[in-house]
RODO-2510 file (C-alpha; in nm, 4 decimals, decimal comma):
residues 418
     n   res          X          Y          Z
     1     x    -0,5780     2,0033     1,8369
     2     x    -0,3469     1,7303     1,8585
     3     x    -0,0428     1,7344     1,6755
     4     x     0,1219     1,4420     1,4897
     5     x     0,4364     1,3565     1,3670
     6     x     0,4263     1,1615     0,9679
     7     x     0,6987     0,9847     0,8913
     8     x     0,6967     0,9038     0,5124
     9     x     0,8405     0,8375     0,1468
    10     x     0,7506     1,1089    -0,0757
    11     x     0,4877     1,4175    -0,0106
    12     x     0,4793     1,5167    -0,3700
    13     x     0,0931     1,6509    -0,4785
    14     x     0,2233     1,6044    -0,8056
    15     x     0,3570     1,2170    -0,8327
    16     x     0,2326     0,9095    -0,8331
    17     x     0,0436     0,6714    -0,5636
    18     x     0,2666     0,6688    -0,3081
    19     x     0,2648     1,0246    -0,3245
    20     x    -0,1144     1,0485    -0,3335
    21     x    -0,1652     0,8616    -0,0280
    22     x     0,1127     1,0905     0,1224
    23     x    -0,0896     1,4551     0,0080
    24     x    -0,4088     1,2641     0,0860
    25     x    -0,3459     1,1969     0,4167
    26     x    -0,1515     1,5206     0,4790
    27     x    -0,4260     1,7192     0,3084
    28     x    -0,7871     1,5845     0,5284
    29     x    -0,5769     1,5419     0,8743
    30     x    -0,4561     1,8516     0,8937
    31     x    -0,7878     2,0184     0,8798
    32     x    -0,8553     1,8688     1,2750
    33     x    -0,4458     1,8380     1,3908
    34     x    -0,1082     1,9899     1,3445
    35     x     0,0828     1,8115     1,1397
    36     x     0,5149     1,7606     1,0834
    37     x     0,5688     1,5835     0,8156
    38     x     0,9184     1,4161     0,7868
    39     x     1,0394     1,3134     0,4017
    40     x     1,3009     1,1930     0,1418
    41     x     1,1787     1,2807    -0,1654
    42     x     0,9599     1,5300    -0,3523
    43     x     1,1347     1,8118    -0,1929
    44     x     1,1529     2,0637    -0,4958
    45     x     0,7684     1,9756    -0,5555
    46     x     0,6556     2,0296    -0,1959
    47     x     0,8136     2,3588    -0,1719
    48     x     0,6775     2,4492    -0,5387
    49     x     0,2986     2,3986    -0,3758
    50     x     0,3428     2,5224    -0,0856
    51     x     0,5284     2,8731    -0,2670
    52     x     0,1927     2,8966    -0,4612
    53     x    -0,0652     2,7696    -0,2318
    54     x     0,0300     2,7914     0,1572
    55     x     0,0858     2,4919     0,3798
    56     x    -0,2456     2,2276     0,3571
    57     x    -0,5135     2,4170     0,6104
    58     x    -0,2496     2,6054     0,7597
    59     x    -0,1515     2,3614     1,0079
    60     x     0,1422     2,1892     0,8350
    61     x     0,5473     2,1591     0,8878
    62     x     0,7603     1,9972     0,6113
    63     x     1,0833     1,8704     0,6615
    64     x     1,3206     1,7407     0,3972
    65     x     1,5855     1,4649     0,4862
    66     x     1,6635     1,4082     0,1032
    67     x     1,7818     1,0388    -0,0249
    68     x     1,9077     0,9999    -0,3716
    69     x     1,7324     0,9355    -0,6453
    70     x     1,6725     0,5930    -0,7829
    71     x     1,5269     0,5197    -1,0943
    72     x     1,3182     0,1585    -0,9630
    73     x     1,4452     0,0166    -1,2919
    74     x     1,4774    -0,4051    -1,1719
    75     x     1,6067    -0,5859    -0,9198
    76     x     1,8936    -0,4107    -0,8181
    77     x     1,7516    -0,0615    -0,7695
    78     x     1,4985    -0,2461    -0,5293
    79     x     1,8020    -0,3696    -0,3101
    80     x     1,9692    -0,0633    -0,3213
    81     x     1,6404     0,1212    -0,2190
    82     x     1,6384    -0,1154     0,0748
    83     x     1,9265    -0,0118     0,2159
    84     x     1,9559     0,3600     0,1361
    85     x     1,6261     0,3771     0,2976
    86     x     1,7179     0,1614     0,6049
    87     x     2,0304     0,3911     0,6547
    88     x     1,7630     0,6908     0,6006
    89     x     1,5182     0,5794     0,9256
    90     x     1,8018     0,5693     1,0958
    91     x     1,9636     0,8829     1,0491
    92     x     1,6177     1,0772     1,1180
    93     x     1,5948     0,9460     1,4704
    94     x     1,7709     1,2147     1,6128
    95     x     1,5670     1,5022     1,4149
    96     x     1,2684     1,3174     1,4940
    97     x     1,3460     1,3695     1,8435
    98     x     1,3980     1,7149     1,8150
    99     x     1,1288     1,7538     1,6442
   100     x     0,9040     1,6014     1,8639
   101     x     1,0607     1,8163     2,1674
   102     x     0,9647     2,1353     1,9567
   103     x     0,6517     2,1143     1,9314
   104     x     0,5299     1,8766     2,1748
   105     x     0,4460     1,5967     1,9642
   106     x     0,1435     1,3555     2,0874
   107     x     0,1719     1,0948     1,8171
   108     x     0,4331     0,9331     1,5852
   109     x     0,3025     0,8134     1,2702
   110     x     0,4769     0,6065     0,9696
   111     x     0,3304     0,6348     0,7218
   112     x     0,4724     0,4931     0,4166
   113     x     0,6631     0,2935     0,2321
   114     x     0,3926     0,0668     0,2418
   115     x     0,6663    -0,2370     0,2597
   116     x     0,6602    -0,4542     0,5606
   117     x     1,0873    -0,4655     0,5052
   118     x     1,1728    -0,1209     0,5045
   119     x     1,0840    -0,0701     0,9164
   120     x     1,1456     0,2357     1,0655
   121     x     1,3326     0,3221     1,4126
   122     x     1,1360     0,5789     1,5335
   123     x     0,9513     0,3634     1,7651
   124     x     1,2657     0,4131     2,0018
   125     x     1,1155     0,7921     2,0661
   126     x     0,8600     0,7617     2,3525
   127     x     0,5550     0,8569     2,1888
   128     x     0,2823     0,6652     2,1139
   129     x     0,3783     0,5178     1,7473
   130     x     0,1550     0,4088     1,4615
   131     x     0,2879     0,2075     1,2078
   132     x     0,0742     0,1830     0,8162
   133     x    -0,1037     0,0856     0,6551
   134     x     0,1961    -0,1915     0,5325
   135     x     0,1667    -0,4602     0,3157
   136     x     0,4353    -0,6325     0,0780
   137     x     0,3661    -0,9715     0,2109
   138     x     0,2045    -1,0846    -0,1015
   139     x     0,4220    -1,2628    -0,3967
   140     x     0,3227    -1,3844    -0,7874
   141     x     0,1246    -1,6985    -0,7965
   142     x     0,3611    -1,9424    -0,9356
   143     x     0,0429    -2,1240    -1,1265
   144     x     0,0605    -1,8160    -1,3522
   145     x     0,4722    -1,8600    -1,4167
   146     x     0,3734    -1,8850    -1,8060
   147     x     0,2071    -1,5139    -1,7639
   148     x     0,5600    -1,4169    -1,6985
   149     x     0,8921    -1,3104    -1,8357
   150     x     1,2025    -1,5494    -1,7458
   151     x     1,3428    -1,1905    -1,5718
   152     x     0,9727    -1,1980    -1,3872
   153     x     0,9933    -1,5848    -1,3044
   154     x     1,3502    -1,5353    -1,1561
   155     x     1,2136    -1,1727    -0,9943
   156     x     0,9137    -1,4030    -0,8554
   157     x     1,1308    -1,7023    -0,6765
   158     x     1,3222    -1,4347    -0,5263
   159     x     1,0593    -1,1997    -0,3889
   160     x     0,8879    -1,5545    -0,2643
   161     x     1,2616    -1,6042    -0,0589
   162     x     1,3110    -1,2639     0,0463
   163     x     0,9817    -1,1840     0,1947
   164     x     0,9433    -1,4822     0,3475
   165     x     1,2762    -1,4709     0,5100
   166     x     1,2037    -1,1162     0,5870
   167     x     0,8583    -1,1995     0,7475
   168     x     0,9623    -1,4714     0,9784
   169     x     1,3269    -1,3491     1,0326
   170     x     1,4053    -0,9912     1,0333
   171     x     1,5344    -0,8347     1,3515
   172     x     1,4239    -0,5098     1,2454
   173     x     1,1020    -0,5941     1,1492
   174     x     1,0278    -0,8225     1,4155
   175     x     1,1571    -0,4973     1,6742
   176     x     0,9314    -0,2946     1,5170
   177     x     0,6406    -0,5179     1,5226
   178     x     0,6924    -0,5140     1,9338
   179     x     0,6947    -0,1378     1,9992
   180     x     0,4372    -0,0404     1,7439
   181     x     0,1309     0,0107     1,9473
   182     x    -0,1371     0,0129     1,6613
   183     x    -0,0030    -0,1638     1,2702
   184     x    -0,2368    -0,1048     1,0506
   185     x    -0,2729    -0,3269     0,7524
   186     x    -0,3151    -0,2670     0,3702
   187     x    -0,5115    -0,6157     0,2707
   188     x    -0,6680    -0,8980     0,4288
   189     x    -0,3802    -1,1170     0,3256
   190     x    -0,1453    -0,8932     0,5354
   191     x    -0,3396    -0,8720     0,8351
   192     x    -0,4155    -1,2451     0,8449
   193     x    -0,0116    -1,2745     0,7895
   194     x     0,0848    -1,0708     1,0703
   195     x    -0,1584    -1,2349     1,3278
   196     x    -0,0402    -1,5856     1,2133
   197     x     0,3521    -1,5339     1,2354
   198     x     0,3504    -1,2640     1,4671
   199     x     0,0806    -1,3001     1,7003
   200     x    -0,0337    -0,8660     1,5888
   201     x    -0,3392    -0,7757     1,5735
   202     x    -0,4064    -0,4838     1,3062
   203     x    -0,6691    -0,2768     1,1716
   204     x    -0,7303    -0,3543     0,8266
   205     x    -0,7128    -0,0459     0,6170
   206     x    -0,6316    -0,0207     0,2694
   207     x    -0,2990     0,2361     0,1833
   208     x    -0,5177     0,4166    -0,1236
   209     x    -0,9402     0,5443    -0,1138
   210     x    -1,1177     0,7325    -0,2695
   211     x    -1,0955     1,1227    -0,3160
   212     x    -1,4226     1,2027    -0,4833
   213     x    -1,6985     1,0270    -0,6535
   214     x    -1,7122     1,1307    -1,0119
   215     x    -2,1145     0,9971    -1,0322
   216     x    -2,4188     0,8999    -0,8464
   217     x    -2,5732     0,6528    -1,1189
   218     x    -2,5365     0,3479    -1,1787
   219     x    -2,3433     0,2075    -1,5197
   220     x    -2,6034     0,0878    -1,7593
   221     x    -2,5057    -0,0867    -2,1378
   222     x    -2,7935     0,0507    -2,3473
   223     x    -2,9357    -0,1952    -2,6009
   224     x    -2,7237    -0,3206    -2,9187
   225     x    -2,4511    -0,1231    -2,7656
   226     x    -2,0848    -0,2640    -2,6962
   227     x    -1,9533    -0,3939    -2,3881
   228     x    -1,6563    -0,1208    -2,3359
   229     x    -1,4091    -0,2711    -2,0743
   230     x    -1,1067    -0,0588    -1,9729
   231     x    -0,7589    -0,2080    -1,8438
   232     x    -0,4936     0,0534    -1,7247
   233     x    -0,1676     0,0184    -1,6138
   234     x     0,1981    -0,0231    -1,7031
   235     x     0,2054    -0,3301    -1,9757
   236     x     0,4514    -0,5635    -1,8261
   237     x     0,4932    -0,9030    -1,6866
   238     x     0,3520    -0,7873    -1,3641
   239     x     0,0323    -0,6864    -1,4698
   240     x    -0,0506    -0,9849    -1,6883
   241     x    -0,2085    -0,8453    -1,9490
   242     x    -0,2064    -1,1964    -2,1498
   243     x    -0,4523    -1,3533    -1,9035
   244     x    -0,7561    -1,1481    -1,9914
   245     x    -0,6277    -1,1987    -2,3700
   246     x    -0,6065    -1,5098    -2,3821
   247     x    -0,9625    -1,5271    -2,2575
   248     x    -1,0635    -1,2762    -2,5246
   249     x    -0,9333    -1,5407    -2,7399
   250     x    -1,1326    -1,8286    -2,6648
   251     x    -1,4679    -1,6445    -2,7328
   252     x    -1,6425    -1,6557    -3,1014
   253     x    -1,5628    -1,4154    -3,3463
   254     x    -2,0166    -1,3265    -3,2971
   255     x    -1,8791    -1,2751    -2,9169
   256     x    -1,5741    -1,0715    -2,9709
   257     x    -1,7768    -0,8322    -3,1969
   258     x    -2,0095    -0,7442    -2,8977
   259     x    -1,7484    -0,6000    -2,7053
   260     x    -1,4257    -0,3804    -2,6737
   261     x    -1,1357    -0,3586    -2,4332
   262     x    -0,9328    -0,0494    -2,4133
   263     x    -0,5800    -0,1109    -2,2920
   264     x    -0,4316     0,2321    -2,1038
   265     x    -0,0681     0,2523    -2,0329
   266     x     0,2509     0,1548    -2,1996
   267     x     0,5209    -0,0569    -2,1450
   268     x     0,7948    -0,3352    -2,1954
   269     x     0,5800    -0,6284    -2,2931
   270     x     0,3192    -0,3667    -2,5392
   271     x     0,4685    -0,5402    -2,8562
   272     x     0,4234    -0,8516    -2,7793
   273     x     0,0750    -0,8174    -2,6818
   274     x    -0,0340    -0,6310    -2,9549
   275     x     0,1535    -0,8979    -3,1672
   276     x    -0,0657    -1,1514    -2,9642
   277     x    -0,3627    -0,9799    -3,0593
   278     x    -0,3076    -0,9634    -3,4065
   279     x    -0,2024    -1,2956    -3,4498
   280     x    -0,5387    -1,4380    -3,2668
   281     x    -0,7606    -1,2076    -3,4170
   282     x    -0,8130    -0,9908    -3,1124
   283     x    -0,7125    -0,6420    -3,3167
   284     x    -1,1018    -0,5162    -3,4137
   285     x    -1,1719    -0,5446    -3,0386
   286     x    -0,8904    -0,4104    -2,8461
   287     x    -0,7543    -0,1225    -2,8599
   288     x    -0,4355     0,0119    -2,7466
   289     x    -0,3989     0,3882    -2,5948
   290     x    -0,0408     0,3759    -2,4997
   291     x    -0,0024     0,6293    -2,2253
   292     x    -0,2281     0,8962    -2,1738
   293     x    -0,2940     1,2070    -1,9783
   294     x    -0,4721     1,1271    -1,6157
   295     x    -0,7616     1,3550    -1,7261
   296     x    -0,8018     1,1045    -2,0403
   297     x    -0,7719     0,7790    -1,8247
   298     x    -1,0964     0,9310    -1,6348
   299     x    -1,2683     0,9859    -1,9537
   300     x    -1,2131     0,6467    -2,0456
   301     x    -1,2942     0,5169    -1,7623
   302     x    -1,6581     0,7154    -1,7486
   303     x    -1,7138     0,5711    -2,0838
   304     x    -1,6443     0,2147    -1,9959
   305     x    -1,8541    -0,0752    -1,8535
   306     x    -1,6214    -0,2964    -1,6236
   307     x    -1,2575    -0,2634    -1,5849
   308     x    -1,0256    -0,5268    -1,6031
   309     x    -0,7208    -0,5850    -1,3253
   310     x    -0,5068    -0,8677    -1,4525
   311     x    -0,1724    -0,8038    -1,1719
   312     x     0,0065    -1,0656    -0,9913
   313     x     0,1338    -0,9055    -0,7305
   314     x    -0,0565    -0,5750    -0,5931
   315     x    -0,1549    -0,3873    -0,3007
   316     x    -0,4594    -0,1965    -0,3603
   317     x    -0,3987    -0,0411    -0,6795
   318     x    -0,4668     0,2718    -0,7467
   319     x    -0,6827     0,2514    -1,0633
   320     x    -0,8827     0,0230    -0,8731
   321     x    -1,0444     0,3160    -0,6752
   322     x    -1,0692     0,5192    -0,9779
   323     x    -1,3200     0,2855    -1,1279
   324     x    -1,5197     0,3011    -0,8254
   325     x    -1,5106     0,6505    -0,8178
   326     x    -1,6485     0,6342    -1,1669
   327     x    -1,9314     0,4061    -1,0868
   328     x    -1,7708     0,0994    -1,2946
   329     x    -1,7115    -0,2478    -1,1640
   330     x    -1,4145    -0,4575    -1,1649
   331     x    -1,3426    -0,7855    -1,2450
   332     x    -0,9937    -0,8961    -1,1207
   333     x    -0,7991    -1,1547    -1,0097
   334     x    -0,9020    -1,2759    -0,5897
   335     x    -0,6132    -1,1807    -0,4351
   336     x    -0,3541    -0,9245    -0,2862
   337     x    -0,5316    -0,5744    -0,2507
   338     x    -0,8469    -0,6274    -0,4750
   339     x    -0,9602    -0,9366    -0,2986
   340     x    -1,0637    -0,6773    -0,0005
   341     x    -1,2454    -0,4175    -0,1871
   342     x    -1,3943    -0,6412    -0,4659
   343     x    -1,6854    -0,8088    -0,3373
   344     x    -1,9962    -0,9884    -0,5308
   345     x    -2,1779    -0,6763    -0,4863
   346     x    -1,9465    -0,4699    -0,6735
   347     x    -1,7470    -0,7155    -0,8861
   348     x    -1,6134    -1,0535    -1,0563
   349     x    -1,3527    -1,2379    -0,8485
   350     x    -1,1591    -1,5060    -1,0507
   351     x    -0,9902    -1,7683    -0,8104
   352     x    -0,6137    -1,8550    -0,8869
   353     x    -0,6195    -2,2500    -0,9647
   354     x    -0,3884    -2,2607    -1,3073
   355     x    -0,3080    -2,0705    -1,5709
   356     x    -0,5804    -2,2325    -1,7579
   357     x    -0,8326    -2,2030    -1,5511
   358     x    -0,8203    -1,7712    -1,4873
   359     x    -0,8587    -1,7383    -1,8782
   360     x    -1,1630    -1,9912    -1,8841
   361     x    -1,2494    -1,7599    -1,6267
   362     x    -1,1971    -1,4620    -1,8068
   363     x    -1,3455    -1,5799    -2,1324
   364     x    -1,6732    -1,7587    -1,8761
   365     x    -1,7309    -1,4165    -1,7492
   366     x    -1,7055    -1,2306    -2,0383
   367     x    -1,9846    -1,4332    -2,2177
   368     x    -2,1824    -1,3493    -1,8994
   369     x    -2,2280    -1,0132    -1,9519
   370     x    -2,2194    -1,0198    -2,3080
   371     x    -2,5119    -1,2775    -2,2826
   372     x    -2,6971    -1,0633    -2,0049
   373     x    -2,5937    -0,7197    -2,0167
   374     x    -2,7865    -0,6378    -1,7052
   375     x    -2,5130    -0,7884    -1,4738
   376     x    -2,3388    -0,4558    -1,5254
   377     x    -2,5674    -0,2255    -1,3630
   378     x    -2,6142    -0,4736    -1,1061
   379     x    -2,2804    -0,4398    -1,0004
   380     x    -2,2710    -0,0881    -1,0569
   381     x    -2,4952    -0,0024    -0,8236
   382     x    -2,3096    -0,2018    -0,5806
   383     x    -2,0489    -0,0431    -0,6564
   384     x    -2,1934     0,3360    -0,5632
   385     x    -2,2799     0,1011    -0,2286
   386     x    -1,9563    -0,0207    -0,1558
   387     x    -1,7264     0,3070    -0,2354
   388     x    -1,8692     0,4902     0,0867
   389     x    -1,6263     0,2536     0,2412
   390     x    -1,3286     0,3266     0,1144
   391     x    -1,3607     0,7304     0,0857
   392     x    -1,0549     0,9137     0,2095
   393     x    -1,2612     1,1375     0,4494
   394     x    -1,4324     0,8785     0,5720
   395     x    -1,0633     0,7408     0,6674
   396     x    -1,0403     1,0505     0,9485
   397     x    -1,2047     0,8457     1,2282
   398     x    -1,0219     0,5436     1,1255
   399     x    -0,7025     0,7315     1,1832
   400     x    -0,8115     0,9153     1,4742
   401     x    -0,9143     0,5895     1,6620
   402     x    -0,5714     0,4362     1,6066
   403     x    -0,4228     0,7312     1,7610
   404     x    -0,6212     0,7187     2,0322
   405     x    -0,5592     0,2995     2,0977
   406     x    -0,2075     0,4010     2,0632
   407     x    -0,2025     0,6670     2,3160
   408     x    -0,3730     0,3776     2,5519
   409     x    -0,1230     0,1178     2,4304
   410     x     0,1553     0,3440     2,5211
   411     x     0,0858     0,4420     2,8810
   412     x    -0,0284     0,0626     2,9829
   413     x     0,3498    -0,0158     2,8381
   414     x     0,4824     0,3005     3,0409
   415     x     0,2628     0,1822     3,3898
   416     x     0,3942    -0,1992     3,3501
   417     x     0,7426    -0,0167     3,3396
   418     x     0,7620     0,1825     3,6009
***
């Protein structure tokens, strides 16, 4: 048994995605190694489960460096998490180091923040050092600036600046780049990214999978029943709810009365779309949820026919996954995360030209499968095809190879030093 060292954000079991990748890695790798897990936040949680459950398999040390909270509320908070969490990888070297004297570490792993920006220092510790799955190379299309806020369109020219200059430029990234022995990469944009500027190769490996399939059948839409679409997540500028609106819009009121979209979540920008639905007759078909319990947004999701990802600027979004786990296709914009999990076998890829062309797009494809309902089980059963891919525990071997490449990686470097 081999034990590794997990550098990462948050550990929580009872937060959001970050945190789920966290307790989902923590929780399958420590049933074949011995983990020590190294975090800033989701202290008071981790101890909770651990007080009422034990450590995950029994073979799992948690240690607390705490950061202060931040609320993630705009621009600012994002700089400010920057550099609280720079300062943070840098104070842990030292207990990292101790830690890895203890109890004779074999492998160093960060894990998370899946940013490219916030690089860790770690790599300094002679151990063989895995580094990912990282994205945060992708930015907002700028064709789609009228699907945004002025806040967003200033929050997209900005991102488009900083992670550029961050990509090319960054000492710290580009010194962690050169002692990580295996990166692993979150999308296909991100690996092709790093190769290009950096000359890395990286194993391709989205950040989130899935934990269980909730069926084994494929979606079917019985006859002279509605086409129930589902679209979850937090209603802002960001997840451009307008665009698969406004191609709601430009179907007949015949068309619109063959189908339904429920919209999950809540946010910023919820009265103004439900003002835009109103005013272009869109109310009898969608409906709006507001924020729901998770057990709910499965429900939904069981009940629906193809879900709906609108974002401009993702990694590989939870909800995403949930849909697959439910047996339900997507159809989403081709790019960031989706673009390398949505395939034609299991979904509806709508290229990025302008903004009129996604909700022609939208409103073509949603005459296709109100015309020919059939498409959906198609793609459903592509889609009970295509999720043995992206199953956490089949994501063991994938993490066990890198570790193994690593070790490699790490004595060639140590041989060509000596």
């Amino acid at each position: 048994m081999k034990t590794i060292l997990v550098i990462t954000y948050t550990t929580s079991p009872y937060q959001g995605s970050e945190a789920s990748v966290s307790w989902n890695y923590i929780t399958r790798m420590s049933l074949t190694h011995k983990l020590v897990v190294v975090f800033a936040m989701g202290g008071a949680e981790t101890e909770k489960w651990v007080a009422e459950n034990g450590t995950p398999n029994g073979n799992v040390e948690f240690c607390n460096i705490p950061i202060p909270p931040l609320t993630f509320n705009g621009l600012w908070d994002d700089i400010k998490f920057n550099w609280i969490e720079y300062r943070w990888h840098r104070r842990i070297v030292p207990v990292v180091e101790e830690l890895c004297r203890r109890h004779n570490v074999d492998y160093i792993h960060y894990l998370n923040p899946i940013g490219f920006r916030i690089a860790g220092h770690c790599w300094r510790i002679d151990k063989p050092y895995v580094w990912g799955p990282i994205s945060g190379v992708h930015t907002r299309p700028l064709q789609l600036w009228r699907a945004q806020s002025a806040r967003g369109i200033f929050n997209t020219l900005f991102r488009i600046v900083a992670h550029n200059a961050a990509l090319w430029f960054s000492p710290s990234v580009r010194r962690s780049l050169k002692h990580t022995d295996v990166l692993l990469t979150a999308t296909r944009t991100s690996q092709r990214q790093f190769e290009k500027i950096h000359g890395i190769h990286s194993v391709y490996l989205p950040e989130n999978g899935i934990t269980e399939m909730y069926t084994d059948q494929p979606v079917k839409v019985a006859e002279d029943e509605k086409i129930r679409m589902i679209w979850a997540g937090r209603i802002d500028y960001n997840k451009a709810l307008i665009l698969p609106l406004m191609g709601l819009a430009k179907l007949s009121e015949t068309e619109r009365a063959k189908i339904e979209l429920h919209v999950v979540g809540d946010g910023d920008m919820r009265a103004k779309m439900e003002r835009y639905c109103r005013e272009n007759g869109l109310d009898k078909c969608v409906i709006f949820h507001g924020k729901v319990e998770r057990g709910e947004v499965l429900k939904l999701f069981a009940q629906s026919h193809l879900h709906i990802i609108s974002s401009l600027c993702e990694a590989t979004t939870t909800v995403l996954l949930e849909a697959m786990a439910s047996g339900v296709p997507t159809m989403t914009l081709d790019h960031c995360g989706m673009a390398g999990v949505v395939c034609e076998k299991c979904g509806i890829k709508i290229p990025i030209g302008s903004m009129r062309q996604v909700t022609d797009d939208f409103a073509h494809n949603f005459r296709r499968v109100i015309e020919n309902p059939s498409i959906i089980e198609i793609l459903s059963k592509g889609v009970l095809e295509c999720s043995k891919d992206f199953m956490w525990d089949n994501r063991i071997a994938v993490f066990d190879k890198a570790f193994e490449d690593a070790a490699k990686i790490r004595a060639a470097k140590r041989k060509k030093n000596e």
